[in-house]
C-alpha positions in Angstrom: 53.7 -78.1 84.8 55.7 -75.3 83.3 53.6 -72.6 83.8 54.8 -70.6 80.6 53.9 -74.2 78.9 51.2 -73.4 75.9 49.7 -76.1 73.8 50.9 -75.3 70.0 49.5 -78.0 68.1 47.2 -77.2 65.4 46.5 -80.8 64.6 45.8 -84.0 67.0 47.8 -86.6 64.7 49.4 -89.0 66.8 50.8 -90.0 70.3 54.2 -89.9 68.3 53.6 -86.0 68.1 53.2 -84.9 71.4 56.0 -84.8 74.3 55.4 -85.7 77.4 54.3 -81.6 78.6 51.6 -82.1 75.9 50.5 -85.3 77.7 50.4 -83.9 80.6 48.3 -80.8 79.4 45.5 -83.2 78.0 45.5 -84.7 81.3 45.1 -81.6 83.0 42.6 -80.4 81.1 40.5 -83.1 80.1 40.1 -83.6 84.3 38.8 -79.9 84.9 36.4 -80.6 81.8 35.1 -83.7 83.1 33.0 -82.2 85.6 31.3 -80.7 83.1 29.7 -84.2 82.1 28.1 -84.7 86.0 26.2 -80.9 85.8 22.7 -80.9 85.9 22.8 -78.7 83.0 26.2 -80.2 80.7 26.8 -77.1 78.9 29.4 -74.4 78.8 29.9 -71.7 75.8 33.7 -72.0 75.3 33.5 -72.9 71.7 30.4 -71.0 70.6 30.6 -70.0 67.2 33.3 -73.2 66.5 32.1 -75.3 63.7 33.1 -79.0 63.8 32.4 -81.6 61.3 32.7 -85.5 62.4 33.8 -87.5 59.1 34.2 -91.2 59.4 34.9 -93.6 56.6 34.1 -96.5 59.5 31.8 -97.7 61.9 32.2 -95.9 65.1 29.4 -95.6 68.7 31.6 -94.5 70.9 34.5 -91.9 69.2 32.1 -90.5 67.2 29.5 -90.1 69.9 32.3 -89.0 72.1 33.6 -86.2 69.7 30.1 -85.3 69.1 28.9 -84.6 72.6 32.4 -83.3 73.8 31.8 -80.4 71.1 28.2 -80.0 72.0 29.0 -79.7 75.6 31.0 -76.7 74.8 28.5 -75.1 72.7 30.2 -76.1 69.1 28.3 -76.7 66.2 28.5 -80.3 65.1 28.2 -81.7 62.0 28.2 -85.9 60.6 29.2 -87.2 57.5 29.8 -90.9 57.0 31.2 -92.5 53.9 28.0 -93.9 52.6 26.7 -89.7 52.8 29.2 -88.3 50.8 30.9 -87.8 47.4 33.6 -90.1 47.6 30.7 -93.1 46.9 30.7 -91.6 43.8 34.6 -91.0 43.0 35.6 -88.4 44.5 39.1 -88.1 46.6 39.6 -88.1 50.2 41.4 -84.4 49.6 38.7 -83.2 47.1 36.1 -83.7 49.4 38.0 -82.5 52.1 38.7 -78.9 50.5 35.2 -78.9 49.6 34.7 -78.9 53.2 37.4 -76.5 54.3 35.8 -74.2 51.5 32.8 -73.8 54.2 35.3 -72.7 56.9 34.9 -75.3 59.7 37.0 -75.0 62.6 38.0 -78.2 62.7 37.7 -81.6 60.6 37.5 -85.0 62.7 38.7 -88.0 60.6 38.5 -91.6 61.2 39.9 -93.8 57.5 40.6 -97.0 56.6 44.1 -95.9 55.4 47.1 -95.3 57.8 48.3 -91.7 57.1 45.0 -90.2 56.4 44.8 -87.8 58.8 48.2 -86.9 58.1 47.4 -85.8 54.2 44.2 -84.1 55.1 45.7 -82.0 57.5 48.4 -81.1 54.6 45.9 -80.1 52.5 43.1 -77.9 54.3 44.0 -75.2 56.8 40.9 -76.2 59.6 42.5 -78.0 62.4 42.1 -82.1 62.1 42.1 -84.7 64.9 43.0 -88.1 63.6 40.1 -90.2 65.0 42.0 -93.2 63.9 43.7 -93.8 60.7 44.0 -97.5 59.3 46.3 -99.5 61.8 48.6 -96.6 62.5 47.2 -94.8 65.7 44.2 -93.8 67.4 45.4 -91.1 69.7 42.2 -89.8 71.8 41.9 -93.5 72.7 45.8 -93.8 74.1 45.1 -90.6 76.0 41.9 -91.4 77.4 43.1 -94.6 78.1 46.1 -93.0 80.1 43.9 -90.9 82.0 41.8 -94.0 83.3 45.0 -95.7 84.7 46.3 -92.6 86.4 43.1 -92.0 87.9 43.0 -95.7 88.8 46.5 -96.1 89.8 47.6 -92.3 90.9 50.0 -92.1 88.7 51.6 -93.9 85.5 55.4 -94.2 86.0 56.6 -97.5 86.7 53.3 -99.6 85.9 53.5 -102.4 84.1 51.0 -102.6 81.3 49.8 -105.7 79.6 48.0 -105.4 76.2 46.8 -108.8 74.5 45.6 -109.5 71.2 45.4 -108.2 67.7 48.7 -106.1 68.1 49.4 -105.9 64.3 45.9 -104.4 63.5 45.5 -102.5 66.5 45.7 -98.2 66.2 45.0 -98.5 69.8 47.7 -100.6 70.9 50.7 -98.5 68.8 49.2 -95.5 70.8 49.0 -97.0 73.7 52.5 -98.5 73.6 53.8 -94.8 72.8 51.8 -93.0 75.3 52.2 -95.3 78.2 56.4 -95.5 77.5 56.6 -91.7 76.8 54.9 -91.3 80.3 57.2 -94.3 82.2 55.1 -97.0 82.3 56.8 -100.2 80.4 54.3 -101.7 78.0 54.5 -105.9 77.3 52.1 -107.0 74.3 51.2 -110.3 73.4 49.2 -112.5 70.8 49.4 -115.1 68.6 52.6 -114.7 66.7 50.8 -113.7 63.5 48.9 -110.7 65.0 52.0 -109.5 66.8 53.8 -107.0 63.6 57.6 -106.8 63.3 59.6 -104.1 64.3 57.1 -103.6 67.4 59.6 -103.4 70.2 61.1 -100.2 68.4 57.6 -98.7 69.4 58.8 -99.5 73.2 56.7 -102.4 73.4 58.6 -105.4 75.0 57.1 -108.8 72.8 55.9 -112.4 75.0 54.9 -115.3 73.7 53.1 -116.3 76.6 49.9 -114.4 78.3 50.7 -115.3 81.7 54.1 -114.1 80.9 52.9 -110.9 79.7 50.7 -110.0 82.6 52.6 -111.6 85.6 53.3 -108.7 87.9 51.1 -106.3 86.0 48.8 -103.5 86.9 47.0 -102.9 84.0 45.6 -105.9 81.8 44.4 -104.8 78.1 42.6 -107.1 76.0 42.0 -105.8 72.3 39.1 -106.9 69.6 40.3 -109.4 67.1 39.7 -107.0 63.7 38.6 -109.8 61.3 37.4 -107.0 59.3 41.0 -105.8 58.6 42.6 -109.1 57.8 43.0 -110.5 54.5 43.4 -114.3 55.6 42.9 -116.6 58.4 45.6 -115.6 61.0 44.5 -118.3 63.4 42.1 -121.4 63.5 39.0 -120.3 64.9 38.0 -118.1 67.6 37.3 -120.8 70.1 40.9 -121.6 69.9 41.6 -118.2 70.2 39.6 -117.4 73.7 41.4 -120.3 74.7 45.0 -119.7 74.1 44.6 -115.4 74.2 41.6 -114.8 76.0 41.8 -113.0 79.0 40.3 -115.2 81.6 39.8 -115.3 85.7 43.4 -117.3 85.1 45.7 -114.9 83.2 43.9 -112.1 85.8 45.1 -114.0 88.7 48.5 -113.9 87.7 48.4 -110.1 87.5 48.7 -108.1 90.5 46.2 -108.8 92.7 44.9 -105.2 92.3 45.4 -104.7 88.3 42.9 -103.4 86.5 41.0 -104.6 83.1 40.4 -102.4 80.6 39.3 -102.8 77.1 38.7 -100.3 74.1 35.6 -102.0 72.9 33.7 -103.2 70.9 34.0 -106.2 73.1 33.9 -110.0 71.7 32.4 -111.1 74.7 33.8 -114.4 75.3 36.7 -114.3 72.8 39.3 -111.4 73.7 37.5 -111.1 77.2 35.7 -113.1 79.8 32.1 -111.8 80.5 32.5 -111.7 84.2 35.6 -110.0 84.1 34.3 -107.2 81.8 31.1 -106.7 84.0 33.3 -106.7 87.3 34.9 -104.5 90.3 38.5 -104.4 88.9 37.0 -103.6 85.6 37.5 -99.9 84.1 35.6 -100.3 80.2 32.8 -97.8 81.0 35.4 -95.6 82.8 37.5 -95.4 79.8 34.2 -93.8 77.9 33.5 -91.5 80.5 36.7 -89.9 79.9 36.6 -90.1 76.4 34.5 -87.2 76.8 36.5 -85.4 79.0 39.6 -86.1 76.7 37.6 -85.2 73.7 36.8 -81.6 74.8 40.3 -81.1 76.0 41.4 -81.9 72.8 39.0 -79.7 70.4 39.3 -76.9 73.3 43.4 -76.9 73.1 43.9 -77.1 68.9 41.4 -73.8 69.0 43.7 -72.2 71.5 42.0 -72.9 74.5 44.0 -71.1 77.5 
């Protein structure tokens, strides 16, 4: 890395942001924090006096855990809000709320919404810093990065993999991140689904489009299955789930046609048995609770380097 290279984002948006020497500092960073996390004593005072407030309109364990004991870990004060605890139950906007909350001074405001662009708009309208925890379908981008991390500690590196994500594509924040992230870093990223989860105008993402799961993995290193989000779709996009696992579910068949040393990885919740076979999400090749190991890591890189971390 350049070593005049300084991180200058004030916000954590999106993938789309960031250029490849930002990647590469997350990276960087997130592995000297990780060590952190296998102390007897998991606690350093770089952000003492930092004041961060969690605010999720959704159901979340593992970002919001993640984000919480990432800023503990560095001595930040943490607060939670959900939707159900605050104002807007009542009427209030999104940016009234969040201005209420600015007008307390936090450092910095994490934000997971039901509407793509959220993050974007708050961060227009407060001055604390604001990491997009995921916004609607748009991205998720502490996932894509903590998700690269795991394959290039996996795999050594990320250039010229070949990365295989299946399932809900078109209501997936974690796949349009990952499909930026892994291209912007060389990897070349296939998708596939059933044709109604798989969103037009995907490939100009970087994403190449198959039809066919064995088509989509064969060769790969890196096999991604993603959660069917019933909860974000208005109608039936296909006939049941069991039809589903049967036609998109990754199975000890579509692995086999993989490289035989390709790695599973999932961004959970899993549908055990739908999106992923049991046995293959419990196995050696698999990387799930690897992937939320580093979310930590990646988390305090993240707060650490928007509060000008050096």
């Amino acid at each position: 890395m350049d070593p005049e290279y300084r991180f200058s984002h004030k916000h954590i948006l999106g993938l789309a942001d960031l250029s490849v020497a930002d990647i590469e500092a997350v990276l960087q960073t997130a592995g000297s924090f990780k060590e952190i996390s296998s102390r007897a004593i998991k606690k350093v005072p770089t952000l003492r006096g930092k004041t961060i407030i969690n605010f999720f309109f959704e159901p979340s364990t593992r970002t919001r855990l993640s984000f919480e004991v990432a800023a503990k870990r560095m001595s930040a004060d943490t607060f939670n809000i959900s939707n159900s605890g605050s104002s807007t139950v009542k009427g209030e906007t999104l940016i009234d709320t969040a201005r209420n909350l600015a007008a307390m001074n936090p450092d910095c405001i994490i934000l997971r919404h039901p509407c793509s662009g959220s993050a974007r708009l708050l961060a227009e309208h407060i001055n604390a810093s604001v990491i997009n925890a995921g916004d609607g379908t748009h991205e998720h981008p502490s996932q894509g990065l903590l998700d690269l991390m795991t394959v290039q500690e996996a795999k050594g590196g990320i250039t010229g993999l070949k990365i295989a994500i299946i399932g809900d594509i078109a209501h997936s924040r974690v796949a349009h991140s990952n499909i930026i992230g892994f291209s912007k870093m060389g990897a070349s990223v296939t998708v596939s689904g059933p044709a109604t989860l798989i969103p037009p105008g995907i490939e100009d993402l970087g994403a190449q489009v198959s039809r066919s799961v064995m088509e989509a993995v064969d060769g790969a290193d890196v096999i991604m299955a993603l959660r069917i989000q019933k909860e974000r779709q208005q109608d039936p996009l296909f006939p049941s789930l069991r039809e589903y696992a049967k036609f998109f579910g990754v199975s000890q068949k579509v692995v086999d046609a993989a490289k035989p040393e390709a790695i599973i990885m999932h961004p959970g919740p899993i549908n055990r048995g739908v999106e992923l076979d049991p046995k293959l999400a419990d196995g050696n090749r698999s990387v799930i609770l690897e992937q939320v190991t580093n979310g930590v890591a990646v988390r305090m890189a993240l707060i650490y380097l928007i509060m000008g971390g050096d």
